[in-house]
VEXDODREN-986956 format. One line per field, with one value per atom (N, C-alpha, C): residue number from 0; residue in three letters; atom name; z, y, x. Coordinates in nm, 2 decimals. Example, Ala and Ser with C-alpha at 12.3 -4.5 7.8 and 13.67 -1.06 7.14 Angstrom:
// residues 2
pos	(0,0,0,1,1,1)
code	(ALA,ALA,ALA,SER,SER,SER)
site	(N,CA,C,N,CA,C)
zz	(0.78,0.78,0.78,0.71,0.71,0.79)
yy	(-0.57,-0.45,-0.33,-0.22,-0.11,0.00)
xx	(1.32,1.23,1.32,1.28,1.37,1.29)
//
This chain:
// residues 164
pos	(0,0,0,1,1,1,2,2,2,3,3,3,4,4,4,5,5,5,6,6,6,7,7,7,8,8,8,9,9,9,10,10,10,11,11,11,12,12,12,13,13,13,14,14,14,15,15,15,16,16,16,17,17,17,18,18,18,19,19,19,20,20,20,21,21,21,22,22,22,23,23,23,24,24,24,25,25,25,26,26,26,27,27,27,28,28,28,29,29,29,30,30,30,31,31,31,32,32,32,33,33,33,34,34,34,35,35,35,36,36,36,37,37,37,38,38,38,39,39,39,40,40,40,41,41,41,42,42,42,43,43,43,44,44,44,45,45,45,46,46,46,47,47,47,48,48,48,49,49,49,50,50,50,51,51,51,52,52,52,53,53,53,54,54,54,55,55,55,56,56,56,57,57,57,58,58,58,59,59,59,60,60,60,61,61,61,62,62,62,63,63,63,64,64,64,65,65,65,66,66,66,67,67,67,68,68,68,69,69,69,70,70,70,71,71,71,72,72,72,73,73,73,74,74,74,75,75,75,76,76,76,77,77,77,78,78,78,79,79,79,80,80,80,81,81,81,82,82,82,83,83,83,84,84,84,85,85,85,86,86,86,87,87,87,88,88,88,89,89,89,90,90,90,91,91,91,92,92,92,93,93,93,94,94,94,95,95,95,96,96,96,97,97,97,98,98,98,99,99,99,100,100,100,101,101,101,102,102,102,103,103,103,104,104,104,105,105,105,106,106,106,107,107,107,108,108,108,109,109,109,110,110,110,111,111,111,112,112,112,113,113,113,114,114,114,115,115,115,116,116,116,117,117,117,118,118,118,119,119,119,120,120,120,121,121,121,122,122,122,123,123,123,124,124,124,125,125,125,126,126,126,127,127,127,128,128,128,129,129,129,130,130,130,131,131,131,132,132,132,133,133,133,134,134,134,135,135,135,136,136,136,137,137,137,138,138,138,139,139,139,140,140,140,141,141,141,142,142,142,143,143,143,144,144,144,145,145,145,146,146,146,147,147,147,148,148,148,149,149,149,150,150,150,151,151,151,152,152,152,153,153,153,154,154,154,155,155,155,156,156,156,157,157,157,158,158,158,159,159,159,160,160,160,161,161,161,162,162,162,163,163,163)
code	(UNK,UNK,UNK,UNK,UNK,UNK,UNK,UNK,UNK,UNK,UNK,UNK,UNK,UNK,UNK,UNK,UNK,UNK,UNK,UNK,UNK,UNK,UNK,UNK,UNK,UNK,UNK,UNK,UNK,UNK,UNK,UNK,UNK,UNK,UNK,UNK,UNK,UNK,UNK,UNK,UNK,UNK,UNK,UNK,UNK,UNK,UNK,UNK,UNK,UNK,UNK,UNK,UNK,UNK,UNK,UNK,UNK,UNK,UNK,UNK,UNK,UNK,UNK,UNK,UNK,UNK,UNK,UNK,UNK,UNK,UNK,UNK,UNK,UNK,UNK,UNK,UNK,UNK,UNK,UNK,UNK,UNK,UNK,UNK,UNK,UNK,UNK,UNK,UNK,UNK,UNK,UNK,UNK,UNK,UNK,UNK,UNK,UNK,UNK,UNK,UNK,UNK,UNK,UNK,UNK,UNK,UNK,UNK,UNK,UNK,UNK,UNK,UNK,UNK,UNK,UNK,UNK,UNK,UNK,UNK,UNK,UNK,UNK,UNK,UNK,UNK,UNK,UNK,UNK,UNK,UNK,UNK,UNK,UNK,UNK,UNK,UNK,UNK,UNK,UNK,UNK,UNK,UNK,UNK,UNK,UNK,UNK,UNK,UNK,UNK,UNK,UNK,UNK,UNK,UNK,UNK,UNK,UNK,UNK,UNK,UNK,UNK,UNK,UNK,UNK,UNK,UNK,UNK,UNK,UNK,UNK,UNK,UNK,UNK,UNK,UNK,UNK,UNK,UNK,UNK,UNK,UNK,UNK,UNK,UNK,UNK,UNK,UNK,UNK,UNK,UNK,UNK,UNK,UNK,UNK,UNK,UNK,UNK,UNK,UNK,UNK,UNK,UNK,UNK,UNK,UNK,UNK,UNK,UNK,UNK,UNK,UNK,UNK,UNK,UNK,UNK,UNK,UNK,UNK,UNK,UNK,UNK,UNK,UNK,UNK,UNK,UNK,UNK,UNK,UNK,UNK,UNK,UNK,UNK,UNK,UNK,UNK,UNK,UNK,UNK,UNK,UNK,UNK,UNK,UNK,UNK,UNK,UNK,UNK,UNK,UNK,UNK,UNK,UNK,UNK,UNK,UNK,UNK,UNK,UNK,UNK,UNK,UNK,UNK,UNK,UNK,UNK,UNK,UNK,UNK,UNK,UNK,UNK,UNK,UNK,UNK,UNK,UNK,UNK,UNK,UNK,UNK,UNK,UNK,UNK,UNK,UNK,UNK,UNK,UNK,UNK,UNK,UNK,UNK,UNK,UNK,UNK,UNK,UNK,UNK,UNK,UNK,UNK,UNK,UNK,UNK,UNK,UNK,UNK,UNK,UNK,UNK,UNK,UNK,UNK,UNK,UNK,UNK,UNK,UNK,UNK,UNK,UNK,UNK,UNK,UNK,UNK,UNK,UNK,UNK,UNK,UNK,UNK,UNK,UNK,UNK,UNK,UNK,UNK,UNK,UNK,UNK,UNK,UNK,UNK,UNK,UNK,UNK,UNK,UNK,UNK,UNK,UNK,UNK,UNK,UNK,UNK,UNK,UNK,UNK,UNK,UNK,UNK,UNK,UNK,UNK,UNK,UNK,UNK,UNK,UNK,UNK,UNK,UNK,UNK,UNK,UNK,UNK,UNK,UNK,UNK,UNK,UNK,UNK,UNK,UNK,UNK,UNK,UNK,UNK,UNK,UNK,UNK,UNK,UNK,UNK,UNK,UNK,UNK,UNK,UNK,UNK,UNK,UNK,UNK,UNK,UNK,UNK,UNK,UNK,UNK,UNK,UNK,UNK,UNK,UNK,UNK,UNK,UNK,UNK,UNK,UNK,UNK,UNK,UNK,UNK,UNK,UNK,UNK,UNK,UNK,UNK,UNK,UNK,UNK,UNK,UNK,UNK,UNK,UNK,UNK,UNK,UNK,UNK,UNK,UNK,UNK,UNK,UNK,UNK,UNK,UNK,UNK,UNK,UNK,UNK,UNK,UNK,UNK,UNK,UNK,UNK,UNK,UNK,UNK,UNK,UNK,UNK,UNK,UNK,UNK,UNK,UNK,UNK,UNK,UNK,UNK,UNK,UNK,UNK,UNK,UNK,UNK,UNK,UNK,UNK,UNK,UNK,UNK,UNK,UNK,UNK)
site	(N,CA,C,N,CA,C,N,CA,C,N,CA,C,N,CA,C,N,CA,C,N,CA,C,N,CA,C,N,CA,C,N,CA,C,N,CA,C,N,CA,C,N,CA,C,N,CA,C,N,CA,C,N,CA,C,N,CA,C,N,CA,C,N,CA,C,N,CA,C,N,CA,C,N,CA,C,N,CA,C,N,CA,C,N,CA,C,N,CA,C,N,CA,C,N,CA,C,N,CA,C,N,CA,C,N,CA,C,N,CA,C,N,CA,C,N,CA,C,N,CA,C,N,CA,C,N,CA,C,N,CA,C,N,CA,C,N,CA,C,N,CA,C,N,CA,C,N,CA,C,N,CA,C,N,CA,C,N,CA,C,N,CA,C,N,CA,C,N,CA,C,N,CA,C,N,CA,C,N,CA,C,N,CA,C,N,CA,C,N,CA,C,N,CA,C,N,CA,C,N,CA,C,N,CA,C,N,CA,C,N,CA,C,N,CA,C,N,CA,C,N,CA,C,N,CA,C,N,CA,C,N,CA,C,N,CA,C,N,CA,C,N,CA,C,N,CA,C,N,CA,C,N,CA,C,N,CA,C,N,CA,C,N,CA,C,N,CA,C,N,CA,C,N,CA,C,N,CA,C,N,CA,C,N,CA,C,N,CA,C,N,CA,C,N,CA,C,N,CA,C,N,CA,C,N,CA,C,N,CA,C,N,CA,C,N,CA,C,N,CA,C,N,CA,C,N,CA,C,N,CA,C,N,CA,C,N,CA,C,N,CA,C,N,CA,C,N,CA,C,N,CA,C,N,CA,C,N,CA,C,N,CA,C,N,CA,C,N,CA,C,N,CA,C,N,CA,C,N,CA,C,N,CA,C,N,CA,C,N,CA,C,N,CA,C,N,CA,C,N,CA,C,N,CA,C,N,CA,C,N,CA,C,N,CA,C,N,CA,C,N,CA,C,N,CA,C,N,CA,C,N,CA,C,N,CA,C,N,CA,C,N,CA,C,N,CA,C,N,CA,C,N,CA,C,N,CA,C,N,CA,C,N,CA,C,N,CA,C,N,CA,C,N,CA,C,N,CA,C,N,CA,C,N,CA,C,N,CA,C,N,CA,C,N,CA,C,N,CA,C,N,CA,C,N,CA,C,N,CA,C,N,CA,C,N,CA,C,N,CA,C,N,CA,C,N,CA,C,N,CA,C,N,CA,C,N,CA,C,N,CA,C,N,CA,C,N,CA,C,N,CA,C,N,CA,C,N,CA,C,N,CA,C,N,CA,C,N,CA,C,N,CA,C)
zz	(9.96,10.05,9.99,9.95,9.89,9.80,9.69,9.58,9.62,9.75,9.76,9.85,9.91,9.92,9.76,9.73,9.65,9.56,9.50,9.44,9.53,9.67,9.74,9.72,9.72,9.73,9.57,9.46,9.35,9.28,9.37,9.38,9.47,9.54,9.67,9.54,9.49,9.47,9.35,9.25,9.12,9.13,9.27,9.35,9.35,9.40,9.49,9.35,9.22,9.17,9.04,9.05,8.93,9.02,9.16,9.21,9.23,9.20,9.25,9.03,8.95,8.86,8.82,8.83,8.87,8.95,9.04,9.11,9.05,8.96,8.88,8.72,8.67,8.59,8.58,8.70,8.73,8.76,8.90,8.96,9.08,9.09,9.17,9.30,9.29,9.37,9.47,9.59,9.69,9.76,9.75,9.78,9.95,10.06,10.14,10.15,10.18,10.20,10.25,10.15,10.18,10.13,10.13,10.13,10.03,10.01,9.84,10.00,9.96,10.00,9.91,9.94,9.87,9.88,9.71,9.66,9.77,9.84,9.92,10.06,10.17,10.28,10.34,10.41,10.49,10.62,10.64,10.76,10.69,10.57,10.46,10.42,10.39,10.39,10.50,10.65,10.77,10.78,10.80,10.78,10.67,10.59,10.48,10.53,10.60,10.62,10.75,10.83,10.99,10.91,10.87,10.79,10.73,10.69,10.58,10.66,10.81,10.90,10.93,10.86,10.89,10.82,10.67,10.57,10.61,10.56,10.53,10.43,10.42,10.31,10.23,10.33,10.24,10.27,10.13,10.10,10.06,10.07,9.99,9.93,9.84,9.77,9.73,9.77,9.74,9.60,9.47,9.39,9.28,9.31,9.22,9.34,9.42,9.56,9.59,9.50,9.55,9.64,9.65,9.70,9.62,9.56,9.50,9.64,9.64,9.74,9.68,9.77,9.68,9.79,9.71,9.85,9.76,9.87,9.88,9.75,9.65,9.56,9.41,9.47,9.33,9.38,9.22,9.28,9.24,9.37,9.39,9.36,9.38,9.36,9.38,9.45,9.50,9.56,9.64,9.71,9.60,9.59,9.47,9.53,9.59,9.59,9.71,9.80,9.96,9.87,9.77,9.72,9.74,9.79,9.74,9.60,9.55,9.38,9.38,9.36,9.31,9.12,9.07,8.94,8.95,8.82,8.78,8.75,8.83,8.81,8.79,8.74,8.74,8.89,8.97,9.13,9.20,9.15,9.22,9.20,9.04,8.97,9.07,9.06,9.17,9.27,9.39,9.51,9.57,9.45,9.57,9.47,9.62,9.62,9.49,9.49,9.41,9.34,9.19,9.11,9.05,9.10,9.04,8.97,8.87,8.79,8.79,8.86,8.84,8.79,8.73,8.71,8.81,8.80,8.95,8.89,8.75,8.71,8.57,8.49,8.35,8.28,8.19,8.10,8.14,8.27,8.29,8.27,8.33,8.28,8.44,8.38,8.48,8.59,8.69,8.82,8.92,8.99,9.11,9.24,9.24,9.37,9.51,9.60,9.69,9.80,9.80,9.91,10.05,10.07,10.24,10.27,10.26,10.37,10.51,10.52,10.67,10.71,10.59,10.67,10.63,10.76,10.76,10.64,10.72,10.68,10.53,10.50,10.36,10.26,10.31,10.23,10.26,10.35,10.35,10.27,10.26,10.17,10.02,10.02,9.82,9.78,9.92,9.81,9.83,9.90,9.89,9.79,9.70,9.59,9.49,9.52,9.38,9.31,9.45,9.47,9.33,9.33,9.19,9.01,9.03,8.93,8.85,8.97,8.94,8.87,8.80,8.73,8.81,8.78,8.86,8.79,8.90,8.90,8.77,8.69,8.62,8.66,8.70,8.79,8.71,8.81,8.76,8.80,8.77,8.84,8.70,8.77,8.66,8.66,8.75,8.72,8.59,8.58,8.43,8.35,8.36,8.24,8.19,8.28,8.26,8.15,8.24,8.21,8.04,8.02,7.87,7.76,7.86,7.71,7.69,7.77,7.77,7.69,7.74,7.64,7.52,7.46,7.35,7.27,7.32,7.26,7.22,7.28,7.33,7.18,7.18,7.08,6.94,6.97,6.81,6.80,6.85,6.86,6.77,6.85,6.81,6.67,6.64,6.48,6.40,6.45,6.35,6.32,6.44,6.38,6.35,6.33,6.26,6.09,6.10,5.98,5.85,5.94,5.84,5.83)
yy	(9.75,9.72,9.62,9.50,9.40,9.44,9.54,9.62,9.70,9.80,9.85,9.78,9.64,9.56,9.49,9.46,9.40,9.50,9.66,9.74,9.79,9.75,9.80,9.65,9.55,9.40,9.44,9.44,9.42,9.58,9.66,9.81,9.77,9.69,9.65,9.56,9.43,9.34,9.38,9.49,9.55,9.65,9.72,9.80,9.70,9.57,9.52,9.42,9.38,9.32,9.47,9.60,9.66,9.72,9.70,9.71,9.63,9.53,9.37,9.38,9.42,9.42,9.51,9.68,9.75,9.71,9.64,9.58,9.50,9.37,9.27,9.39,9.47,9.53,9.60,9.71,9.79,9.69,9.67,9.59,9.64,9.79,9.87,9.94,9.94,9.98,9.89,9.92,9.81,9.89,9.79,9.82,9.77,9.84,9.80,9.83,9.74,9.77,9.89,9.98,10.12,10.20,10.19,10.30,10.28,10.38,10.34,10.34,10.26,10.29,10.30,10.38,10.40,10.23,10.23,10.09,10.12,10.22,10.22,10.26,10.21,10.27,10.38,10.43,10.54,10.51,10.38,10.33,10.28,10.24,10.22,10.35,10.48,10.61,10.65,10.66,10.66,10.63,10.48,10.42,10.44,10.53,10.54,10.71,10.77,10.87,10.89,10.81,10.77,10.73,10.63,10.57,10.71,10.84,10.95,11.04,11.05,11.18,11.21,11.15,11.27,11.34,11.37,11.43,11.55,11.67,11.81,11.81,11.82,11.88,11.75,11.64,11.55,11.59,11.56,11.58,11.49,11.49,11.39,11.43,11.41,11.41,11.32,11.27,11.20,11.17,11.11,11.15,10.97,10.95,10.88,10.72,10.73,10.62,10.60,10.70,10.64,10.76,10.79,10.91,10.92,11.05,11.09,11.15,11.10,11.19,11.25,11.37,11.48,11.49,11.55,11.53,11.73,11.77,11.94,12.01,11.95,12.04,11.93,11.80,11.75,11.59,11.54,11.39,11.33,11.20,11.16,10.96,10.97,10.83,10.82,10.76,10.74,10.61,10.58,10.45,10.43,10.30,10.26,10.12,10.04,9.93,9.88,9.99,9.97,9.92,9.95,9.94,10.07,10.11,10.24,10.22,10.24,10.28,10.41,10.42,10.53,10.56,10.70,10.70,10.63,10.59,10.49,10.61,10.67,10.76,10.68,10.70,10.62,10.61,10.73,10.72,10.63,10.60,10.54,10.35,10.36,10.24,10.14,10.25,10.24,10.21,10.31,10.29,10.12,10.11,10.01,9.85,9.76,9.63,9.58,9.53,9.46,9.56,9.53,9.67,9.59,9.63,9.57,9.66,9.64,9.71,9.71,9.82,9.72,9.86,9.82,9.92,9.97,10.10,10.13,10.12,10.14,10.13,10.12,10.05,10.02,10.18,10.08,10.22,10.29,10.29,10.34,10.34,10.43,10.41,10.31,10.23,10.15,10.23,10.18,10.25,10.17,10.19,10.13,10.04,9.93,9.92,9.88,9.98,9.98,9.86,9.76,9.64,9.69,9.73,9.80,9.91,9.90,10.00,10.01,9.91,9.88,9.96,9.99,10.05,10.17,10.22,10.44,10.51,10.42,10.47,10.50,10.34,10.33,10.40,10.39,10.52,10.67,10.69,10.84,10.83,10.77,10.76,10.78,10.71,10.68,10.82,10.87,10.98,11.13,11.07,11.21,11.22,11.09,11.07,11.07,11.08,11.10,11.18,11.33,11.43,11.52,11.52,11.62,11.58,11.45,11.42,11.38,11.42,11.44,11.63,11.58,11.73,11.81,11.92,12.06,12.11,12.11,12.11,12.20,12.24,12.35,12.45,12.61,12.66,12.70,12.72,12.70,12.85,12.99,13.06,13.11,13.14,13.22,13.38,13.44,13.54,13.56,13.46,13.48,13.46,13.39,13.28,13.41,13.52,13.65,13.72,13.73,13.88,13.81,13.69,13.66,13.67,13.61,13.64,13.80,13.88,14.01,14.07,14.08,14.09,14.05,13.90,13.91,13.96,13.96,14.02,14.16,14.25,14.37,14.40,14.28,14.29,14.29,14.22,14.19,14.35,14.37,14.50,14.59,14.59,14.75,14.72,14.59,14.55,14.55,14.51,14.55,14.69,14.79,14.95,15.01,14.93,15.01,14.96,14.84,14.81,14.92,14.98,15.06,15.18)
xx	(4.75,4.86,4.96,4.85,4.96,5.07,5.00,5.06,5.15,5.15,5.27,5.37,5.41,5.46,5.54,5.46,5.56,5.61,5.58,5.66,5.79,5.77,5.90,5.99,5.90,6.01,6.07,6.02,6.07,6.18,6.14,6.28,6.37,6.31,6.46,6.54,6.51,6.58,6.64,6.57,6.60,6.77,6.74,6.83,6.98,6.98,7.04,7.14,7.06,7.10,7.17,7.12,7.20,7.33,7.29,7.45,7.53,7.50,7.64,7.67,7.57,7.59,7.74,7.69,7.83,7.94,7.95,8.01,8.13,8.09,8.09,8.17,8.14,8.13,8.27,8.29,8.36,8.52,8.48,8.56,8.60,8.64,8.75,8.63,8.54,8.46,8.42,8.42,8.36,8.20,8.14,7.98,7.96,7.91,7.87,7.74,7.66,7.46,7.44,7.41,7.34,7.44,7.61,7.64,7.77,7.83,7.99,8.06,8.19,8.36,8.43,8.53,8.68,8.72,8.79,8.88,9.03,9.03,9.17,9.12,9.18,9.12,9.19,9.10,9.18,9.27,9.25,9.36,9.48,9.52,9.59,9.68,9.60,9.64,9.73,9.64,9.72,9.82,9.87,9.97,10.06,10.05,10.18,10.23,10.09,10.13,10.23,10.16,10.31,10.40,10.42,10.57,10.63,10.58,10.65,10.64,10.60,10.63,10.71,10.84,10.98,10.98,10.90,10.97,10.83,10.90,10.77,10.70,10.63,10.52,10.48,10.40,10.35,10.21,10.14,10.00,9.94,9.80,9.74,9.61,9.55,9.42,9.33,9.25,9.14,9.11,9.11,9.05,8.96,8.87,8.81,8.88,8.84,8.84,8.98,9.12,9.20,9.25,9.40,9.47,9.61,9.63,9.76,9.83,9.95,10.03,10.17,10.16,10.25,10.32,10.51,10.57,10.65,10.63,10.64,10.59,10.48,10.42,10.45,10.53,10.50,10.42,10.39,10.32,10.41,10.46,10.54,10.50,10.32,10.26,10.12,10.13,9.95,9.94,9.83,9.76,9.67,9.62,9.62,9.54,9.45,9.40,9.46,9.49,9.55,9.70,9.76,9.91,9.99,10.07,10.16,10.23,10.21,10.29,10.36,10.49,10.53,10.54,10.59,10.65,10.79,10.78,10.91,11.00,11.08,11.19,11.35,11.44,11.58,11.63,11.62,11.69,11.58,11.45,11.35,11.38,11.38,11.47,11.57,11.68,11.81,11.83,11.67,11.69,11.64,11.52,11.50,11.53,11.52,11.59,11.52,11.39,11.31,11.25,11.25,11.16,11.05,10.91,10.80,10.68,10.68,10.61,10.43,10.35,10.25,10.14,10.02,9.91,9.86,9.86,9.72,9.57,9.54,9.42,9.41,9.32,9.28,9.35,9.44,9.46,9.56,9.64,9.73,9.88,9.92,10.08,10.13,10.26,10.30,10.32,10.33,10.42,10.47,10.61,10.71,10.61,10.60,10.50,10.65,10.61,10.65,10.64,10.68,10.70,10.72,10.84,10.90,10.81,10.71,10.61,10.64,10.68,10.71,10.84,10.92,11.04,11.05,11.06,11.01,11.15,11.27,11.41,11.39,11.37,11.34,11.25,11.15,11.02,11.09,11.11,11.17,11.30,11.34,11.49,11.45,11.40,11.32,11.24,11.17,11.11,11.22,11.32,11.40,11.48,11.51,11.59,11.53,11.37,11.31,11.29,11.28,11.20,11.25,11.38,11.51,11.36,11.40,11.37,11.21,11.15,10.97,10.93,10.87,10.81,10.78,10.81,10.72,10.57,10.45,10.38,10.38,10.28,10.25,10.16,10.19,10.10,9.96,9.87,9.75,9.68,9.70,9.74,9.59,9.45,9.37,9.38,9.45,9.48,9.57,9.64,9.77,9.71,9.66,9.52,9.46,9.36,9.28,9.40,9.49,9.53,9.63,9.70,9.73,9.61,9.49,9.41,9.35,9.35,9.34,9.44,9.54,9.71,9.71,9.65,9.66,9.50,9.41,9.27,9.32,9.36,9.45,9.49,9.59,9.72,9.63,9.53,9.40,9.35,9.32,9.26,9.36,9.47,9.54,9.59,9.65,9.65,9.54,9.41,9.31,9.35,9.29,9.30,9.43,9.52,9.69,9.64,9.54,9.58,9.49,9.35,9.25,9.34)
//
């Protein structure tokens, strides 16, 4: 009994010190006792998403604790450390008062950090000026993907046997 007391004391504290270790290590992850949280919250998400409910087709995706938000099929920024960051576009540039450049994560490219969250007008104004000048998605369509590599395997084929 003694013995398996202290193999659970010494897995508890082993547990408790290789996660404040990651913690310490990482930086962007927040640990609560027992369980992971997202580095951005979802009541943070909420709130950018009321502030953007005039406009159609905003989206968002979850990805690696943060959220990318797309506005009618393109990405337009993301939440970022409970920050909104948009891309540094020139109408993005333009639109707004103060331009502050900041990282969303190690290694990345800069992006626009959004101050006036607070003002609906303003956020819906910025991403409708952005919207021309953000890339179109590239489709991801595995039917085309099948049928090109089919088409040209195809094309191998009938030049092998033209060529005997």
């Amino acid at each position: 009994m003694v013995y398996e007391t202290f193999c659970k004391n010494l897995f508890e504290k082993t547990t408790k010190a290789i996660c404040s270790g990651l913690k310490e290590s990482i930086g962007i992850i927040k640990f609560k006792i027992g369980d992971l949280e997202m580095a951005s919250s979802k009541d943070y998400l909420q709130f950018v998403l009321e502030q953007l409910s005039e406009l159609q087709e905003i989206t968002y995706r979850a990805m690696m604790g943060e959220f990318i938000i797309y506005y009618r099929g393109k990405i337009v920024g993301g939440i970022y450390d409970d920050r909104l960051l948009v891309k540094p576009t020139k109408s993005a540039i333009s639109y707004m008062p103060t331009v502050t450049y900041e990282i969303p994560y190690e290694n990345a490219k800069e992006m626009l950090l959004v101050e006036e969250v607070d003002n609906k007008d303003f956020l819906t104004g910025l991403f409708d000026v952005m919207y021309d000048e953000l890339p179109t998605p590239k489709p991801k369509n595995k039917q085309l993907l099948v049928y090109n590599f089919i088409s040209i395997y195809t094309k191998q084929l009938v030049l092998g046997l033209t060529a005997f």
